[in-house]
N, C-alpha and C positions, 0 to 999 in steps of 0.2 A: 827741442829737436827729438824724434821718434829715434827709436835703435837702428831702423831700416836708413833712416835719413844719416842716422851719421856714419853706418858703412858705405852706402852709398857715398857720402862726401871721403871718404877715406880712399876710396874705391877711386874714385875721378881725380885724388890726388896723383894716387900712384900712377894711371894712366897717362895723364898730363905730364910727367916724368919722363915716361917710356915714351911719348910725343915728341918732346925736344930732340931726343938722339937720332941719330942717321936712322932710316927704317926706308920700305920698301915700301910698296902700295899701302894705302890705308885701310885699315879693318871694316868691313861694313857695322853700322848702328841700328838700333831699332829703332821705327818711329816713334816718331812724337807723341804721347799718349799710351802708349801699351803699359799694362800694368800685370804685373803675375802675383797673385793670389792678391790682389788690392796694392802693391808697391809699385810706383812709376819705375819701368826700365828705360822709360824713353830717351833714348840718346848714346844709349851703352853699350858697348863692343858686349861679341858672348861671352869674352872672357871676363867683362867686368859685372855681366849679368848676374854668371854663375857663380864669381865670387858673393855678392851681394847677398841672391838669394841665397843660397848655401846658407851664408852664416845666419841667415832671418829664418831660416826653420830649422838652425842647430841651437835656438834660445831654449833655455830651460821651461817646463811646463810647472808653474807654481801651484800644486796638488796642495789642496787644504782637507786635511785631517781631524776632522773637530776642531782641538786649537791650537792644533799646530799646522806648519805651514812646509813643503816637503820641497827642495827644487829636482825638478826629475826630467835630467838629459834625454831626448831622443834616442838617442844612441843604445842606452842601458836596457832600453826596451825595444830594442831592433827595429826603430819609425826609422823609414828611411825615405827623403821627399823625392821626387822624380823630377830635380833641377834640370838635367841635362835634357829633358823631351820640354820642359815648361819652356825655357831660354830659346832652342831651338824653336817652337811654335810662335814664341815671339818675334826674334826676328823674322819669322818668315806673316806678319800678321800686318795688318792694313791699322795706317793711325787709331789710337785710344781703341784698340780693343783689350779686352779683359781678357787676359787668359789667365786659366785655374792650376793650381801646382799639385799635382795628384800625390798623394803618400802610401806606400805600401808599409801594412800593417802587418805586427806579427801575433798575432792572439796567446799562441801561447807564454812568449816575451811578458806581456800586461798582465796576466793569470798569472806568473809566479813574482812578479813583483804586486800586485795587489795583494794578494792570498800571503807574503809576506809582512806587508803593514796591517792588512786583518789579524794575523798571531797575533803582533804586537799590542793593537788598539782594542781588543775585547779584553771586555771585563764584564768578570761572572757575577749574578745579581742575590744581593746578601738576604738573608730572610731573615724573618723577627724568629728569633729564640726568645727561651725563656729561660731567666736566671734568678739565682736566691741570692738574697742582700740581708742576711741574719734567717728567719724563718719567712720574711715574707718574698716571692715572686715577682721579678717585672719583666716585662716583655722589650726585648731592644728592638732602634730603629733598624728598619728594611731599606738596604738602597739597594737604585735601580743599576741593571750594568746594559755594557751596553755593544754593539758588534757593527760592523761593516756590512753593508749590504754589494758583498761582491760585485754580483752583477751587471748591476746600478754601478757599482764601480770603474768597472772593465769597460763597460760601454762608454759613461760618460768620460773620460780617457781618446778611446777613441775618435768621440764624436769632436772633444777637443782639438785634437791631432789633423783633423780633416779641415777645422777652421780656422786652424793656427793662432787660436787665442791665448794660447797659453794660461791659460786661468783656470781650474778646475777644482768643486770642490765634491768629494769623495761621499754620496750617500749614506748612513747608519741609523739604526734604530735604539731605541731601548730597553733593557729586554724587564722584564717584572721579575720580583721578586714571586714566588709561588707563595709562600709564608707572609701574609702580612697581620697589624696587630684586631684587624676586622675577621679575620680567618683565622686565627691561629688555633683557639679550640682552648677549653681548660687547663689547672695545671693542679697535681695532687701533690702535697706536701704531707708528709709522713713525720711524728714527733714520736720516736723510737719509745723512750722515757717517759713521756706524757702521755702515754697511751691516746693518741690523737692525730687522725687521716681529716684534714682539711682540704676542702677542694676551691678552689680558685677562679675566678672568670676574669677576663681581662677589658679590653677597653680599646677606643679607636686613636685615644691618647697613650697607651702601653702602659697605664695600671690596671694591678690587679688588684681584686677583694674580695675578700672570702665570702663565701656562698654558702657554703653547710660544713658542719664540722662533726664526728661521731667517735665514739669510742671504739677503741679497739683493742685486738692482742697480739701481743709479739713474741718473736720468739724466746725460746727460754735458755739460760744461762748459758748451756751446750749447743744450742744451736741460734743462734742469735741473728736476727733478722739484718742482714746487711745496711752497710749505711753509703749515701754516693748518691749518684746521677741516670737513673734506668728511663725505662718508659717500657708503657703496655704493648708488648709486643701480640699480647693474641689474647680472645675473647671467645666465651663457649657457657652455650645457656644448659643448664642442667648436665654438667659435665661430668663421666667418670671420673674416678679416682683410683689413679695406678700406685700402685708401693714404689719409690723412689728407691734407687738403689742404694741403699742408707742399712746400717747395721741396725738402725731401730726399725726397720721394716721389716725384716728378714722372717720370711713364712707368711706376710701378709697377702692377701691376695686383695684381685681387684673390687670396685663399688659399683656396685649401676648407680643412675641418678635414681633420686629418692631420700624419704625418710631415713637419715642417718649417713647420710653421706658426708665424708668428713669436708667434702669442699661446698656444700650448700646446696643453692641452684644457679648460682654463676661464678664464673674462674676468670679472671682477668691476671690474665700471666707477663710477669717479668722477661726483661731481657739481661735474666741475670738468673743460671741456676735451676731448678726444680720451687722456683719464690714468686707467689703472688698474693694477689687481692681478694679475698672468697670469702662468702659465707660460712658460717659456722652452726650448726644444729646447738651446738655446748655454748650459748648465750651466757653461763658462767663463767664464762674465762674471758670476757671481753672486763680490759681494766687490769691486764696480770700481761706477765710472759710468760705464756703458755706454748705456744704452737714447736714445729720446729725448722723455725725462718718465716712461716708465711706471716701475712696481715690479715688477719678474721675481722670480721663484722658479723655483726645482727643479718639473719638473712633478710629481711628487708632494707637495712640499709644496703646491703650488695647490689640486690638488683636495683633500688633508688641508681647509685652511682653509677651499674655499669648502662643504666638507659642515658648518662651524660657527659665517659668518657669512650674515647675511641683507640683502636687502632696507632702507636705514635704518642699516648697523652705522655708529659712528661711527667714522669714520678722523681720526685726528691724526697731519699730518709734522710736521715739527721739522726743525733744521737740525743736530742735537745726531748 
């Protein structure tokens, strides 16, 4: 038995009640056949109409959420059905015709109850990082997240409401990670103590392995090249060299690029400090701690690397 069938039967109970007792003239009925919004009224006082219908478009709308499942009262959303003009058209309508139950909608109502289960139901889309596991690199998985596609939402809601299905289930998409292990880009591992800048490539399975390895210099006892989690924040081909505000600077002035220039011909700077990655003209000092904090190379190896990191790479020192 349908929900509409058994208010209806509930409905002709109580009628048939109020039948038996003294009463005055008899109520008029609708014919035979008339149906509003698809439910037979035929035979029913307007009182028993409007009960009827009333309570068949005060049923819960079962909104599916991905996977979950919402029951969502007309009411909450200000649907309000236009029983008393359906009922009234009824009775006044000639055998089995169809009349339709209009609903007045309130959009704003549906917009802040959607746009409330959207806060709830997105989720932000994870990107592959890179992380150290002793000295070597691996890249984690990316998951996708994922959001409500409002609109689609709002609408399909409505168009529900209009057909009185009560059944709706809520559009979304899912959104990409930007970072995956196909894009992520290299990863430079710094061994402070081994005098040794490893550079990394990774994989569509999230290994990584090493790709070139070179000697280097670090910093010297006093100023000693930090150790942690940075990345290349900026890059510059044949970069000046400013005196850092450093007491071993002090009366230094600046370097054009060139011969002798204590950063090489390229600077790939930390996000961390007056510390990066540069060439060095004093090819002796590579294999010592020399510097004060940076990472020297061979100027051929600088420019080698800076044509194959970017913008973002992650740099891991270590004290290893």
């Amino acid at each position: 038995m349908t929900m509409f069938r058994a208010l209806l039967a509930l409905t002709l109970v109580i009628a048939a009640l109020a039948a038996s007792s003294p009463a005055g003239a008899q109520a008029p009925v609708i014919a035979a056949g008339v149906t509003i919004a698809g439910n037979d009224v035929g035979g029913l006082t307007q009182e028993q109409a409007t009960d009827a219908i009333q309570a068949y478009f005060d049923r819960r709308i079962m909104v599916h959420i991905g996977a979950r499942t919402v029951g969502l009262r007309p009411e909450t959303i200000r649907a309000r059905g236009r029983v008393f003009l359906a009922v009234r058209d009824a009775l006044a309508a000639a055998p089995g015709t169809a009349v339709p139950l209009q609903v007045i909608i309130n959009e704003n109502a549906i917009r802040i109850w959607v746009n409330t289960r959207a806060k709830f139901f997105r989720r932000a889309p994870v990107s592959t990082r890179a992380v150290l596991s002793g000295l070597t690199p691996y890249l984690t998985k990316p998951k996708d997240g994922r959001e409500l596609l409002t609109y689609y939402g709002r609408r399909a809601i409505v168009a529900d409401l209009r057909r009185h299905d009560r059944d709706v289930t809520l559009p979304w998409r899912a959104l990409k990670p930007a970072t995956t292990p196909s894009n992520h880009g290299p990863v430079v591992v710094i061994q402070r103590s081994s005098k040794r800048l490893v550079l990394y490539r990774g994989s569509r399975a999230g290994e990584m392995h090493a790709s070139a390895s070179f000697g280097i210099a670090t910093g010297m006892a006093a100023y000693p090249t930090p150790t942690g989690n940075f990345r290349i924040a900026t890059k510059q081909r044949n970069p000046w060299w400013y005196p850092p505000a450093a007491d071993w600077a002090k009366g230094a002035k600046p370097v054009p690029p060139g011969p002798g220039n204590p950063l090489g011909t390229r600077w790939m700077g930390l996000n961390v400090g007056a510390v990066g990655i540069h060439g060095t003209p004093d090819a002796a000092s590579i294999g010592y701690s020399a510097s004060h904090g940076c990472i020297r190379m061979r100027i051929s190896d600088a420019e080698w690397l800076f044509e194959r990191v970017r913008v973002g790479t992650p740099v891991f020192i270590r004290s290893a």
